[in-house]
C-alpha positions as CSV (number, residue, x, y, z in Angstrom):
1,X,153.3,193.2,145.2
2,X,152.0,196.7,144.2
3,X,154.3,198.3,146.0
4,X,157.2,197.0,145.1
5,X,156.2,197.1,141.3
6,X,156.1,200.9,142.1
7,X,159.6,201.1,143.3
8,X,160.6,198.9,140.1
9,X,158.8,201.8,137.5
10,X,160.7,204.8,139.0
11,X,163.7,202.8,139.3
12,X,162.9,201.9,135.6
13,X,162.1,205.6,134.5
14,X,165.1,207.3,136.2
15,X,167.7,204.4,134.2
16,X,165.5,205.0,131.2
17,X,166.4,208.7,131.1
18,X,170.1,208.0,132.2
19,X,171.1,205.1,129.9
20,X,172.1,206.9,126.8
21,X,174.8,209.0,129.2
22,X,175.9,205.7,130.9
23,X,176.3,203.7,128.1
24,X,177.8,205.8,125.4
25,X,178.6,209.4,126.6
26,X,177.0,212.0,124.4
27,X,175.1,209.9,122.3
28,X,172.0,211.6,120.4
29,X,168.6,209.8,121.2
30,X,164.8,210.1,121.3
31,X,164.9,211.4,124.6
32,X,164.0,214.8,124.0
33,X,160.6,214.3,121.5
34,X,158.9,212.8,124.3
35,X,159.8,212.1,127.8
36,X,158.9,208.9,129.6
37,X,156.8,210.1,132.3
38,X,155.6,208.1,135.8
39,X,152.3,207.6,136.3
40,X,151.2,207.5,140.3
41,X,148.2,205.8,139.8
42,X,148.9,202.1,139.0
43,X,146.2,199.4,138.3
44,X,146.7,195.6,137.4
45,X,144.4,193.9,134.9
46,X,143.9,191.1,137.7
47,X,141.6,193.7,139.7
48,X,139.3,193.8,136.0
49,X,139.2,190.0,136.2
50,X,142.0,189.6,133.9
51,X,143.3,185.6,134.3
52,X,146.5,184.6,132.5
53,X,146.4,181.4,131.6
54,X,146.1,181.7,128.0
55,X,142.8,180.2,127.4
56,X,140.5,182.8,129.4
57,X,139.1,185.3,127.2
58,X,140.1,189.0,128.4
59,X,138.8,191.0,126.4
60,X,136.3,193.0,129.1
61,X,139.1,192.7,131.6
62,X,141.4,195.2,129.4
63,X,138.2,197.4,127.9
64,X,136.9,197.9,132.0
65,X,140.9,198.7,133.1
66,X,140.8,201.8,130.3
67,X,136.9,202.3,130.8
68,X,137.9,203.2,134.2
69,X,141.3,205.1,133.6
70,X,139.4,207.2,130.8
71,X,136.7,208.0,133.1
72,X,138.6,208.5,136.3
73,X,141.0,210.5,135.1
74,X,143.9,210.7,138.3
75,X,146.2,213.1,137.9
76,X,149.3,212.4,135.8
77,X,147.3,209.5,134.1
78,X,147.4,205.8,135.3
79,X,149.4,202.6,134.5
80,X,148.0,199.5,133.7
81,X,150.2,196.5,134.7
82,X,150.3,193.3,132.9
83,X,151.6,190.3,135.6
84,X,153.5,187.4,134.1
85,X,151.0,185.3,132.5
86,X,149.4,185.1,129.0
87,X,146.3,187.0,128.7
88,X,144.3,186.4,125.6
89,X,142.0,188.8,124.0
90,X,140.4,190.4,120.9
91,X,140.6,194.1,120.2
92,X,141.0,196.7,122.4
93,X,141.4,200.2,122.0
94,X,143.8,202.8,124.3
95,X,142.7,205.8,125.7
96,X,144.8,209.1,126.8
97,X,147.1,209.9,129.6
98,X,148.0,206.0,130.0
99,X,150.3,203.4,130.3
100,X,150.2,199.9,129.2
101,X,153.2,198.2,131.1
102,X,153.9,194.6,130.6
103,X,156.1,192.8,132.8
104,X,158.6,190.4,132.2
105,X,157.0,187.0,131.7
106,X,153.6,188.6,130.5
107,X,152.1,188.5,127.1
108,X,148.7,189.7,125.3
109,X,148.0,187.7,123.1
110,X,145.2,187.6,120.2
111,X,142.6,185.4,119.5
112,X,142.2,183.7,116.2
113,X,138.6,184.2,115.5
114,X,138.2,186.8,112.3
115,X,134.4,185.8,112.5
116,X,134.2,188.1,115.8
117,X,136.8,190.0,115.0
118,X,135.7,194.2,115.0
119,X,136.0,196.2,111.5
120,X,137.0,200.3,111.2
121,X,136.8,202.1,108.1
122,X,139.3,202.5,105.5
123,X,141.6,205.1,106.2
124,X,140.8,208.4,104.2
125,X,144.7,208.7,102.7
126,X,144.3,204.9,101.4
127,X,140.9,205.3,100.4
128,X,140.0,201.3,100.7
129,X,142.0,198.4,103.0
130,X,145.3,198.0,101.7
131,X,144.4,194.4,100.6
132,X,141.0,194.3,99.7
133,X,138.4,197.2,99.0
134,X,136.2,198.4,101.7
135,X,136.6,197.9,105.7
136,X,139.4,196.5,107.7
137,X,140.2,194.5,110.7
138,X,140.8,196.8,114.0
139,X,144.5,196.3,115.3
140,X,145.0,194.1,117.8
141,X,145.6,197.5,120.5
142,X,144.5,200.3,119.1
143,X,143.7,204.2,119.4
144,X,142.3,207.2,117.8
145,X,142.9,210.8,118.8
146,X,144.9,209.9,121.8
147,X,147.8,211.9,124.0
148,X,150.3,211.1,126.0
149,X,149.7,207.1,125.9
150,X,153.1,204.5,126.2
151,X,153.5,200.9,125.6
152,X,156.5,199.8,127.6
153,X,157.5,197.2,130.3
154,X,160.6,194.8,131.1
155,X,160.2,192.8,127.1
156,X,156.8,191.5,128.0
157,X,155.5,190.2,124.6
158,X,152.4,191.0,122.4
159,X,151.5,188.0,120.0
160,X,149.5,188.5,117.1
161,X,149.1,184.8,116.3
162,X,148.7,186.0,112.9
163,X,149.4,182.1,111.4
164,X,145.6,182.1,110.5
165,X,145.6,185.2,108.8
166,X,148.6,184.0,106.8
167,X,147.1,181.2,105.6
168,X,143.8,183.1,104.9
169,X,146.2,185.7,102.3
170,X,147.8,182.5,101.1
171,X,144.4,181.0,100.2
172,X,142.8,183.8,99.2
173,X,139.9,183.6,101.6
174,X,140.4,186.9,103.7
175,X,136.8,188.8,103.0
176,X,139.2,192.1,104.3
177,X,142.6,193.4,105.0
178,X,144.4,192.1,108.0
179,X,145.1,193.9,111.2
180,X,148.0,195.6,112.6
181,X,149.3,194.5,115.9
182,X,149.6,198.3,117.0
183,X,147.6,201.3,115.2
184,X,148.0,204.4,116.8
185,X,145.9,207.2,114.8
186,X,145.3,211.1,115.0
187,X,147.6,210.8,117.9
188,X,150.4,212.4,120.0
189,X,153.2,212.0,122.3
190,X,153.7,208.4,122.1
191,X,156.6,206.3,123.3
192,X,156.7,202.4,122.2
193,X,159.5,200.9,124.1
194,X,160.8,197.4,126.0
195,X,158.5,195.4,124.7
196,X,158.4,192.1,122.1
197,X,156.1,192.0,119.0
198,X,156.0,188.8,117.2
199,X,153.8,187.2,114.4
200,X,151.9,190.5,113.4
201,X,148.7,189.4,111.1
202,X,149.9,192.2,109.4
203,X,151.9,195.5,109.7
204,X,153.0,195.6,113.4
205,X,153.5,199.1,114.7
206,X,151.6,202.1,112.3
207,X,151.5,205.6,113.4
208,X,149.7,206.9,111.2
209,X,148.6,210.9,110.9
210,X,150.4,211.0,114.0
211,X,153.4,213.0,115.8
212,X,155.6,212.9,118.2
213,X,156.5,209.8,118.3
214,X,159.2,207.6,119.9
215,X,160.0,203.7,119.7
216,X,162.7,202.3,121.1
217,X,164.3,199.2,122.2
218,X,161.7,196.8,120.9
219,X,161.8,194.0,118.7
220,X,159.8,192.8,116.1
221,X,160.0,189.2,115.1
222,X,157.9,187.1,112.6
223,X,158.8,184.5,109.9
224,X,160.8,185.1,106.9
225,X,157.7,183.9,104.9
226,X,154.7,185.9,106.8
227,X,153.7,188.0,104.0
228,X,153.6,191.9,104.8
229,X,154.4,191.7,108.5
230,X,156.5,194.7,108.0
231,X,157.9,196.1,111.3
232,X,157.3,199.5,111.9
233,X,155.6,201.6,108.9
234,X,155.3,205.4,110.0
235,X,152.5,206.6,107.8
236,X,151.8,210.3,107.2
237,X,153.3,210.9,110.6
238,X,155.9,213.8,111.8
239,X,158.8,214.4,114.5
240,X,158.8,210.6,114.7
241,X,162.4,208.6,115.9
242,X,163.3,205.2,115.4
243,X,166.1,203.1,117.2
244,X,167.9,200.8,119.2
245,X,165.3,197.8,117.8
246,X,166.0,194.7,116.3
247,X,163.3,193.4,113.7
248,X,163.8,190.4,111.5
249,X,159.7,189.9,109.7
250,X,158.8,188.7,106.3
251,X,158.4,192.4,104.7
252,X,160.1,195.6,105.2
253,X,162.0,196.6,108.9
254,X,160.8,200.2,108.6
255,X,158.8,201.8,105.8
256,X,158.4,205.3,105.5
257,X,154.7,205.8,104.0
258,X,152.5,209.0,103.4
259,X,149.2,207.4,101.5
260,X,147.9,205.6,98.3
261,X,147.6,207.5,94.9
262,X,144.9,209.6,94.4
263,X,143.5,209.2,98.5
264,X,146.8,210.4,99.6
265,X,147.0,213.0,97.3
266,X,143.7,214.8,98.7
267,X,143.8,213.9,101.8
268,X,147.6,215.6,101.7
269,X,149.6,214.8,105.2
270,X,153.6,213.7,104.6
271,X,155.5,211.9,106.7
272,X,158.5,214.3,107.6
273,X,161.2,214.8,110.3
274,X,161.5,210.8,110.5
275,X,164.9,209.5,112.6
276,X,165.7,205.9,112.2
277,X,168.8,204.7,113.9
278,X,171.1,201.9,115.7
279,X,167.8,199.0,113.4
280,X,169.9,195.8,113.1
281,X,167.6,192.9,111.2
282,X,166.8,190.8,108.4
283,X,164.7,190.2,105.9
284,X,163.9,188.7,102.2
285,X,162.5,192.4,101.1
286,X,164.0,195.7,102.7
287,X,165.6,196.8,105.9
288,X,164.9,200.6,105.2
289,X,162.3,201.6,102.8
290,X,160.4,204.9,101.7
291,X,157.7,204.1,100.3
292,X,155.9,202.5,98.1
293,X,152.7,205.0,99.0
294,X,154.0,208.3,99.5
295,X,151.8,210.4,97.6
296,X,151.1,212.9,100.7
297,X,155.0,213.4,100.2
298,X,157.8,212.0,102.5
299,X,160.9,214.9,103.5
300,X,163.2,215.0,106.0
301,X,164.6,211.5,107.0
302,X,167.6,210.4,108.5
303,X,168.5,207.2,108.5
304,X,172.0,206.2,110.2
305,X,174.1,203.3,112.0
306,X,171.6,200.5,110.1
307,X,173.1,196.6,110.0
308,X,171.2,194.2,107.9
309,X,171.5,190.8,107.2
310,X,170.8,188.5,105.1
311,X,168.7,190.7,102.4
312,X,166.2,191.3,99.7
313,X,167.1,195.2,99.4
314,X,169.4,197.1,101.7
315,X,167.8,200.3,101.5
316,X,164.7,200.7,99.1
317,X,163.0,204.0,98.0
318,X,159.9,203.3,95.7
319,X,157.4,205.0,94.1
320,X,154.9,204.3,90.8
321,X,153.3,206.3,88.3
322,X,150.1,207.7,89.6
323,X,151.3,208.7,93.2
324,X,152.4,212.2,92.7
325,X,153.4,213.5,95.7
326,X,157.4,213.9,96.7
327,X,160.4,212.2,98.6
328,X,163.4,214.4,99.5
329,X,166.0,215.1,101.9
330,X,166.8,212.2,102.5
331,X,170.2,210.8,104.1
332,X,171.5,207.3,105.0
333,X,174.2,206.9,106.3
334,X,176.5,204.5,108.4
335,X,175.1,201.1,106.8
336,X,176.6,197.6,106.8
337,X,174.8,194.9,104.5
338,X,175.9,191.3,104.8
339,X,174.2,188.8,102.1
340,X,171.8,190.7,100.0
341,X,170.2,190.5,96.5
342,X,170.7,194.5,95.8
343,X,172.7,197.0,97.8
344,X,170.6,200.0,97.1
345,X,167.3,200.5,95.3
346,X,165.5,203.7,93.8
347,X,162.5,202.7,91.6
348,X,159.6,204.7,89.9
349,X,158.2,201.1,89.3
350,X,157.4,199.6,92.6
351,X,153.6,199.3,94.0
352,X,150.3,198.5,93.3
353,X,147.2,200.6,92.6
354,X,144.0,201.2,94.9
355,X,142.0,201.1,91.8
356,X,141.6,202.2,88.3
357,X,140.8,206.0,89.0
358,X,144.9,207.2,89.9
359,X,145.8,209.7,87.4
360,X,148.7,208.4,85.4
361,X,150.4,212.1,85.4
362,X,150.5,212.4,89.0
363,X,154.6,211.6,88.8
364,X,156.8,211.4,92.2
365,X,159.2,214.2,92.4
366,X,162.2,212.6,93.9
367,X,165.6,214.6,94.6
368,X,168.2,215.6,97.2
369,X,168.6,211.7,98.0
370,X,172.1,211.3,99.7
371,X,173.6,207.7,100.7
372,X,176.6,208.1,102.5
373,X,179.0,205.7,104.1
374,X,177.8,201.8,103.2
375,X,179.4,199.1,103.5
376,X,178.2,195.8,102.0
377,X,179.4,192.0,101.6
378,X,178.2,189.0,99.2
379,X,175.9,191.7,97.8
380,X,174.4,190.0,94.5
381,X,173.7,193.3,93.3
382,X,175.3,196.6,94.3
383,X,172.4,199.4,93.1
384,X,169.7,200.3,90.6
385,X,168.2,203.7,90.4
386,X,165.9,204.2,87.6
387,X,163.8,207.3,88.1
388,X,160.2,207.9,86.3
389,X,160.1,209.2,82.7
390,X,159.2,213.0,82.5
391,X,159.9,213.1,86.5
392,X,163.3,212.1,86.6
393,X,165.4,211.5,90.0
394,X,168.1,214.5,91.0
395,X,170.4,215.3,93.2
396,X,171.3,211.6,94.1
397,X,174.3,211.4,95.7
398,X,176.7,208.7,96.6
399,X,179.9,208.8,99.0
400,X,182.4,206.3,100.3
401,X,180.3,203.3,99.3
402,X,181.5,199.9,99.0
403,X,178.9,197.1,97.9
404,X,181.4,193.8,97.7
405,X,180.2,191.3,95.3
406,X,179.5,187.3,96.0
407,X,183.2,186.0,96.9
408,X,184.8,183.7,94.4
409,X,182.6,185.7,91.4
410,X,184.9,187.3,88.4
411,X,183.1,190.3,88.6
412,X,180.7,192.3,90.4
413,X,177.4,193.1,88.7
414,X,177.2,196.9,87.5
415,X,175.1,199.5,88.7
416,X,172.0,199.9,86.5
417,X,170.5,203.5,86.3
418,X,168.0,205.8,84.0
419,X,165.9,209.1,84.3
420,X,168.5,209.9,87.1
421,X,171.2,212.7,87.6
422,X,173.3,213.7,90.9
423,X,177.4,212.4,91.2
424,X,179.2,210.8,93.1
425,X,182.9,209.8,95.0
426,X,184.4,207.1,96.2
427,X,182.0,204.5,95.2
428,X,183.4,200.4,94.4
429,X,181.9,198.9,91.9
430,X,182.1,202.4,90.4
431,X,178.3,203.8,89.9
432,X,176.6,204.4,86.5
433,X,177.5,207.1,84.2
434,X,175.0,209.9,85.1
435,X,176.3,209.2,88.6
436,X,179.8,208.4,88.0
437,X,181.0,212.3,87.1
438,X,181.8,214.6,89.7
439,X,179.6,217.2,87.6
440,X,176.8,216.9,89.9
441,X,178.6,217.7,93.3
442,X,176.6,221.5,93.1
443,X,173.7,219.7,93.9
444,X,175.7,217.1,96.6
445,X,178.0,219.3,98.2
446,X,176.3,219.9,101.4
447,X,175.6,216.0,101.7
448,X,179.4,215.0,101.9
């Protein structure tokens, strides 16, 4: 069995490196950030005691398979295999030079039991848990200070189960925030590929104070009601790239995040050099978002060939009074929408506060935001950008943009805009009047 598993990775690597050449010719890919690399040493959670029958606990099986690989240390690193089966567990945490490969027909899957369930501290940019002050919940797989560590396999599935931890946000009973599926921190050279996430308690894949990151060719699924299961949320991260995935959750696909008011603003790490492309998905809040928390700042995105259907927001880039901090250079381009409430959203309104202590003149500087390229259908509402008084948005530029309204309507719904300058061409229903002139192309010409 071992054996021929073996044969199956390197066959899976070398098609792994070739696919992009094979499929479509020279297209542009994560290839190059990190490389997926073969492990010789291969172990099965079956020789840790692992039993997949989805009622054994296997919890030590997975935390003596990476006691061992941590301590061993074989050359090149190790791969743990996951068989076909469903193998249920609590928390368990990752360690360097490794990788977890799940085959087809296998899936970890999490207990429901918050009583056992381990707590971490708050993370220093956030300053408390994102939903309640104090502690959180340790992701379901999880790492700190790691290197060269992939997640991958032939679309096994990891299941967060994360229908008790709804209904503990519904009823207000969670004593702190929810876990992530995935939480990869301090960490480097990572690739998340091939593999199914579904029903995230929370969040389901955060880097965050990471870099070097690739995920690929997953998907992310969770009802359209799971409140804040957003799919993947790179958080103070850099040289991070995004694509090939299809999520459809009950929160934002990808959101672009860089730390909470006044924690992210000392603790000072942006998210930059961020690729998001070829995300198909739906959901009833945002397919791409920056933000809302971005006061470590947030430059240098790229966010291109994105379909979405069946909408709150298209693309959504959000701040608040009190986060300070920046967003800019930042392109989209290449979108189709089908069925949304709003085409295109730019808010300084957008987010709540850790506590009472953010200081209400830390404003978001905002500018060189280019949207190129959009198409849209039965889009309720083509865009709003309405920057932040004494902070206003510039250099916002739109190009060859057409956000259709709800067929059989008289008329589309207007753009609605203040604090904002930048220009714009080629945009149906035309744009708002600080946008509408070509005045502002100084600013715009190296975006179209």
């Amino acid at each position: 069995m071992m054996s021929q598993f073996l044969i199956i990775w390197v066959l899976v690597c070398c098609l792994s490196a070739m696919a992009p050449w094979l499929v479509a010719g020279n297209v542009v890919t994560c290839s190059n950030i990190v490389p997926m690399r073969h492990r010789n040493d291969v172990v099965s959670i079956n020789d840790f005691g692992g039993v997949g029958d989805g009622h054994t606990l296997n919890t030590q099986a997975f935390r003596e398979a990476i006691y061992r690989i941590k301590h061993l240390r074989r050359r090149g690193g190790t791969l743990l295999y996951i068989p076909p089966g469903v193998y249920l567990t609590e928390s368990f945490d990752l360690t360097s030079h490794m990788t977890l490969y799940l085959a087809r027909g296998a899936v970890i899957r999490a207990t429901q039991n918050a009583r056992t369930w381990p707590l971490i501290a708050p993370l220093a940019s956030y300053g408390r848990g994102r939903e309640l002050p104090g502690w959180r919940y340790k992701s379901l797989i999880h790492g700190d200070g790691l290197r060269d560590v992939i997640i991958t396999g032939e679309n096994g599935t990891i299941d967060g189960q994360g229908d008790m931890w709804w209904n503990m946000w519904r009823k207000k009973t969670l004593q702190y925030t929810r876990p992530n599926l995935i939480e990869l921190m301090n960490s480097k050279n990572i690739i998340i590929s091939n593999v199914k996430f579904v029903n995230s308690p929370f969040w389901n894949i955060h880097p965050v104070y990471c870099s070097n990151v690739v995920i690929r060719y997953v998907t992310i699924l969770a009802p359209n009601d799971s409140p804040n299961t957003d799919g993947i949320d790179p958080d103070s991260s850099s040289n991070v790239c995004i694509e090939d995935s299809y999520i459809s959750t009950g929160d934002d696909l990808v959101a672009v995040k860089s730390g909470w008011d006044e924690y992210g603003n000392a603790y000072g790490r942006k998210s930059s050099d961020i690729t998001i492309r070829r995300i198909s998905g739906s959901s009833p809040f945002a397919g791409i978002a920056i933000g809302s928390e971005v006061s470590g700042g947030v430059e240098n995105i790229l966010a291109e060939h994105i379909g979405l259907f069946n909408m709150g927001i298209g693309i959504h880039i959000k701040t608040n009074i009190g986060r300070g901090g920046f967003i800019k250079n930042v392109t989209v381009s290449n979108v189709y929408i089908e069925n949304a409430a709003k085409g295109i959203r730019l808010t300084g309104a957008a987010g709540d506060h850790p506590d009472d202590k953010f200081n209400p003149s830390a404003l978001t500087y905002v500018s060189g935001i280019t949207f190129k390229n959009i198409w849209g259908t039965n889009i309720k509402q083509p865009g709003s950008i309405e920057g932040l008084k004494g902070s206003p948005f510039t250099g916002i530029c739109l190009s060859n943009i057409n956000l259709y309204g709800v067929p059989g309507s008289q008329k589309s719904s207007p753009w609605k805009c203040s604090e904002v300058s930048g220009g714009s061409q080629r945009v149906n229903p035309s744009p708002c009047t600080e946008l509408a002139s070509t005045a502002g192309y100084g600013s715009c010409s190296t975006s179209f």
